[in-house]
C-alpha positions in Angstrom: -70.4 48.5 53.3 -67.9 51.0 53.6 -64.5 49.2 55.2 -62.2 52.4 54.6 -62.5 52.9 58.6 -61.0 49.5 59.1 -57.4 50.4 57.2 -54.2 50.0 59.3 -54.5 54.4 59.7 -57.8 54.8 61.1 -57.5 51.6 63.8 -54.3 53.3 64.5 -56.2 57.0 65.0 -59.0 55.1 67.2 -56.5 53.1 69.4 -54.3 56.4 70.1 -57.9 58.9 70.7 -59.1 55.8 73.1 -56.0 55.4 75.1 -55.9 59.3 75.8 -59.6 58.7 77.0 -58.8 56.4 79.0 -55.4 57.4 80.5 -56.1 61.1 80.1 -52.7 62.4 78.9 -50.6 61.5 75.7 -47.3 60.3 77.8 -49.6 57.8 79.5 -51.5 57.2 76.6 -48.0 56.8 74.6 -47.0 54.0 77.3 -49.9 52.2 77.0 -49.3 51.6 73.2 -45.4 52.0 73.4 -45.4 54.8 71.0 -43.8 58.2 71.6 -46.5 61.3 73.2 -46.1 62.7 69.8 -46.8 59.8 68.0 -50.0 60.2 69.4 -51.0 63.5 69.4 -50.3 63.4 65.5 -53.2 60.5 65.1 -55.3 62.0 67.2 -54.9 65.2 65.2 -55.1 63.3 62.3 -58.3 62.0 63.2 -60.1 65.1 64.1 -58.8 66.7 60.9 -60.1 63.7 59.4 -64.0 63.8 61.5 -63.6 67.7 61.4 -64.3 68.0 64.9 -62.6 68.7 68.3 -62.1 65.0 70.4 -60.1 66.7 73.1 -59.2 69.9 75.1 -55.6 70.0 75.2 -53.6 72.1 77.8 -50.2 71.8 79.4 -50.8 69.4 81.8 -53.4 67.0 80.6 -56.1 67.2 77.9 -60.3 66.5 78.6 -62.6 64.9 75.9 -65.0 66.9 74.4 -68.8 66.3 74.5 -68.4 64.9 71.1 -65.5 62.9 72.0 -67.2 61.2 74.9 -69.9 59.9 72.8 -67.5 58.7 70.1 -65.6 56.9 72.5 -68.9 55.3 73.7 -70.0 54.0 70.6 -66.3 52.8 69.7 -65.9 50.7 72.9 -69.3 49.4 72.0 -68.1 48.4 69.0 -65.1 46.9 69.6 -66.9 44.8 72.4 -68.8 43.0 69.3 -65.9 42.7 67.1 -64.3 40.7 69.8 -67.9 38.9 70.9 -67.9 38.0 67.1 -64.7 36.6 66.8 -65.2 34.2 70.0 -68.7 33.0 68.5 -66.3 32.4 65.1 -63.3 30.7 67.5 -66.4 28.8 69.4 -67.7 27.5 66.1 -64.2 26.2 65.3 -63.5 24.2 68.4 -67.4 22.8 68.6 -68.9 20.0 66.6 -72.9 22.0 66.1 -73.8 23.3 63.1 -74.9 22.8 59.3 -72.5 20.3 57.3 -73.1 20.7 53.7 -71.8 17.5 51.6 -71.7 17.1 47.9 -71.9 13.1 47.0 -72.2 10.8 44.1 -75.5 10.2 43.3 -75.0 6.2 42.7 -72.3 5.5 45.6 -73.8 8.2 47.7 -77.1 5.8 47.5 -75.9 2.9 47.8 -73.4 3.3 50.3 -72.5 6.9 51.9 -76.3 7.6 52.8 -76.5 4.9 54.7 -74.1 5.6 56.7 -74.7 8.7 57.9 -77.3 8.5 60.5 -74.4 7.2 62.4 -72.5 10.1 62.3 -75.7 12.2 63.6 -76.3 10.3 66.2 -73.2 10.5 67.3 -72.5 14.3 66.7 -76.8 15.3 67.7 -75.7 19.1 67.0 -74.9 18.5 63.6 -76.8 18.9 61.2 -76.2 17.5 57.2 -77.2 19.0 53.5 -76.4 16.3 51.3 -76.0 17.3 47.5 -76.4 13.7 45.6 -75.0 14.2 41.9 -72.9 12.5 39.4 -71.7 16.3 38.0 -68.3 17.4 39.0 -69.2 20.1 41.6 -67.3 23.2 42.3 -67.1 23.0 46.1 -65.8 26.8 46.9 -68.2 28.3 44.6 -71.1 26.5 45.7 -70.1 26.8 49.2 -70.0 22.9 50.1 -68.1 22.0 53.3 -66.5 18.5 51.9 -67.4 16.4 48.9 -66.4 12.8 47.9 -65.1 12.1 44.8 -64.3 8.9 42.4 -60.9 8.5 40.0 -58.3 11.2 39.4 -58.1 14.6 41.0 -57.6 17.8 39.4 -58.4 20.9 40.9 -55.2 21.8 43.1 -57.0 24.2 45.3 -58.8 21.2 46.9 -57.4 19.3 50.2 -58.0 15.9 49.8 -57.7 12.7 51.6 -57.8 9.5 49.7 -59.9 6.8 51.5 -59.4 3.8 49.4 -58.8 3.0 45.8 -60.8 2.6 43.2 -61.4 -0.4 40.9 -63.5 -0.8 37.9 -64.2 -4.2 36.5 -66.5 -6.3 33.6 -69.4 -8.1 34.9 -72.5 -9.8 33.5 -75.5 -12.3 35.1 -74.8 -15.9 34.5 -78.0 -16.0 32.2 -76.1 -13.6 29.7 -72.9 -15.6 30.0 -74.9 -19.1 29.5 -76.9 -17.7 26.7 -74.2 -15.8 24.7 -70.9 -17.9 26.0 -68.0 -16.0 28.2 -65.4 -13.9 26.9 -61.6 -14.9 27.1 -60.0 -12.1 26.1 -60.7 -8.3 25.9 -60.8 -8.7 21.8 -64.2 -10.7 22.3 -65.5 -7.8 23.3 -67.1 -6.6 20.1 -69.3 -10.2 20.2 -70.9 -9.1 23.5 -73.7 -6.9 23.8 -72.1 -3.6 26.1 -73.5 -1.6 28.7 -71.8 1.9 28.9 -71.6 4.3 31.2 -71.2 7.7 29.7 -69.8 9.7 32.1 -66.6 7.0 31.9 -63.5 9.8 31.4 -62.5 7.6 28.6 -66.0 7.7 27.1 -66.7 6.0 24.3 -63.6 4.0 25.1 -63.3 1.0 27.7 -59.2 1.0 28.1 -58.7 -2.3 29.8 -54.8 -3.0 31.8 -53.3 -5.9 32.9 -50.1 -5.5 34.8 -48.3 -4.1 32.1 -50.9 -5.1 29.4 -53.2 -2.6 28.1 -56.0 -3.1 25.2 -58.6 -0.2 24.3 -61.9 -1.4 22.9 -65.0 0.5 21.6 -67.4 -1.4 22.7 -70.9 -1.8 21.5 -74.5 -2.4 23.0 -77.8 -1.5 23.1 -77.8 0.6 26.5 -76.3 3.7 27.3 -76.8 6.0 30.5 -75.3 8.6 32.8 -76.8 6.7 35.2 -74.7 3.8 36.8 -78.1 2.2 38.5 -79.6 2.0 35.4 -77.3 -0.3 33.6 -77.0 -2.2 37.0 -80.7 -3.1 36.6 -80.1 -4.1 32.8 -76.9 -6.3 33.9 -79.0 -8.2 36.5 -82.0 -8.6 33.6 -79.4 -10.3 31.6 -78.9 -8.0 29.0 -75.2 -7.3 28.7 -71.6 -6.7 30.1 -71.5 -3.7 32.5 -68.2 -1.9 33.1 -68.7 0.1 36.3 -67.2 0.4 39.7 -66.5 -2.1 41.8 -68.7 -0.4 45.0 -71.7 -0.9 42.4 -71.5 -4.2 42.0 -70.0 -5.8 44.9 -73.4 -7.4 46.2 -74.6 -8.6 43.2 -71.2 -10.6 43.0 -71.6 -11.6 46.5 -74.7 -12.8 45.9 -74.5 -14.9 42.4 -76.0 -12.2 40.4 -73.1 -11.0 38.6 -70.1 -12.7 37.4 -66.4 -11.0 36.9 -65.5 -11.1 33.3 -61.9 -11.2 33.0 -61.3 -11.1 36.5 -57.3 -10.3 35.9 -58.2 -6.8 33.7 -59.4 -3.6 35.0 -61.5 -1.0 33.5 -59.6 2.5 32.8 -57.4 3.5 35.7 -57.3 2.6 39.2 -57.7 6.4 40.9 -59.2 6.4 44.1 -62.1 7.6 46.5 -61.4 10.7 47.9 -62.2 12.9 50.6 -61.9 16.3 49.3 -62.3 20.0 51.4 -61.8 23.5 50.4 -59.2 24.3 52.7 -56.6 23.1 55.6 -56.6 26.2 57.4 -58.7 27.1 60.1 -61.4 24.2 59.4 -64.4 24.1 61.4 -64.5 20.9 64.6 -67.4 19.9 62.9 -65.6 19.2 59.3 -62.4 17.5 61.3 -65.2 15.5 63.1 -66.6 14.0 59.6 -63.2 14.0 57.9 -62.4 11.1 61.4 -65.3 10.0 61.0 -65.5 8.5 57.5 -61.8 8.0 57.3 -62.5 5.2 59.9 -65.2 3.6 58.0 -62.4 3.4 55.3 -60.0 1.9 58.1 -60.6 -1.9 57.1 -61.1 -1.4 53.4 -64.0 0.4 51.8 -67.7 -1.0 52.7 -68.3 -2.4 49.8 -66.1 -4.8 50.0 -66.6 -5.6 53.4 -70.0 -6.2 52.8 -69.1 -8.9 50.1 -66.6 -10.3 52.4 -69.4 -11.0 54.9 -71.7 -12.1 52.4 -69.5 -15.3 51.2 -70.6 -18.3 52.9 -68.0 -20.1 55.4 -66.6 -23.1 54.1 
């Protein structure tokens, strides 16, 4: 596509050649645009230079467009009048909540707990349409043309605008089975007695760095299950086959429900960071990205759902 005809000097030539059209003299022409007669007699000359060919008949008193000039302005007007059709479809699609959303998600939380979710949002937005992208890998949301993403721990790429919806905690947990059979740790240093479950996409990977307040101990722990895939240990936790250090959104029912036990409920795996909304851009965003930004922010109002869902799960004494 050739965009040399859309430079500052050629809309200039075509908005002095179709104001003479249309006003039929360069001193009206020249009020029109606030610009001296000569002014635009020069781009109009400059333009017919440029076309080689005659756009008007000049005399003393007024000037007449040309055969050639007439269809030119024809097909100019024409043109204009879908430049400005296109940009109020674009300036529609800002202000209106229709459309494809495309999402990028964590595979595990995304199951768990975003998925669900979002049949609410359809139904209450029945224009909108969503792509969801479910994967633990970091994904480039500007490149790959994603409309928001959510993301879990730290953030680094400054070219991202992103809203932080809660924070995020991992912890230690194991079935009471394990614990039974192999007795329960009292300090992160009994550690390398217990039979691990690791996550490998931890950042800290193959290191669990454990805090306390101000206390901090790094372990390397060791077991006989390792996966990218935080389901996976969650399944070999519940089957009583180690300690899993993982988020708490993964295992928040299982606690709720007896499953799963904290292991040194005062410590924390690696650090805190948070869940994050996360967009390619503040300016200009579509109604129907502000509409899910709202929208899951106030699921996050009261806490994230994982937690609530634990919260309603524990009997009332």
């Amino acid at each position: 596509m050739n965009l040399d005809v859309l430079d500052n000097q050629h809309s200039d030539e075509i908005a002095a050649f179709l104001a003479v059209a249309a006003q039929g003299s360069f001193v009206a022409a020249g009020r029109l645009l606030q610009r001296h007669p000569t002014v635009i007699s020069k781009r109009l000359a400059a333009m017919e230079k440029r076309l080689g060919v005659r756009l008007v008949e000049r005399s003393t008193r007024q000037v007449r467009i040309t055969d050639v000039g007439a269809s030119l302005e024809q097909r100019l007007r024409a043109a204009i009048g879908l430049i400005a059709e296109a940009e109020q479809q674009a300036s529609s699609g800002a202000a209106e909540v229709r459309g494809v959303l495309r999402l990028a998600l964590p595979a595990a939380m995304g199951r768990l707990w975003l998925g669900p979710m979002l049949p609410e949002f359809l139904k209450a937005y029945p224009h909108v349409s969503i792509i969801a992208d479910y994967s633990e890998r970091l994904v480039d949301i500007i490149d790959e043309g994603f409309d928001a993403a959510i993301r879990i721990g730290e953030l680094e790429d400054n070219r991202l605008i992103a809203k932080k919806l809660c924070d995020h905690r991992r912890i230690l947990c194991a079935s009471p089975a394990y614990l039974e059979r192999h007795g329960l740790p009292t300090t992160p240093q009994d550690l390398s007695e217990h039979n691990c479950l690791r996550f490998s996409g931890l950042a800290s990977f193959p290191h669990w760095r454990l805090h306390c307040g101000d206390r901090q101990h790094t372990v390397v722990p060791k077991g006989t299950l390792t996966a990218n895939d935080s389901e996976s240990l969650l399944a070999a936790a519940r089957a009583d086959v180690g300690i899993l250090g993982a988020g708490e959104w993964l295992m928040s029912r299982d606690i709720a429900e007896g499953q799963l036990i904290r292991v040194f409920p005062d410590w924390q795996l690696d650090t805190t960071g948070g869940v994050y909304l996360v967009r390619p851009s503040a300016k200009f965003p579509a109604a129907t990205v502000m509409a899910f930004k709202a929208w899951i922010e106030s699921r996050f109002d009261h806490g994230p759902p994982w937690v609530a869902a634990r919260l309603a799960a524990m009997p009332i004494s």
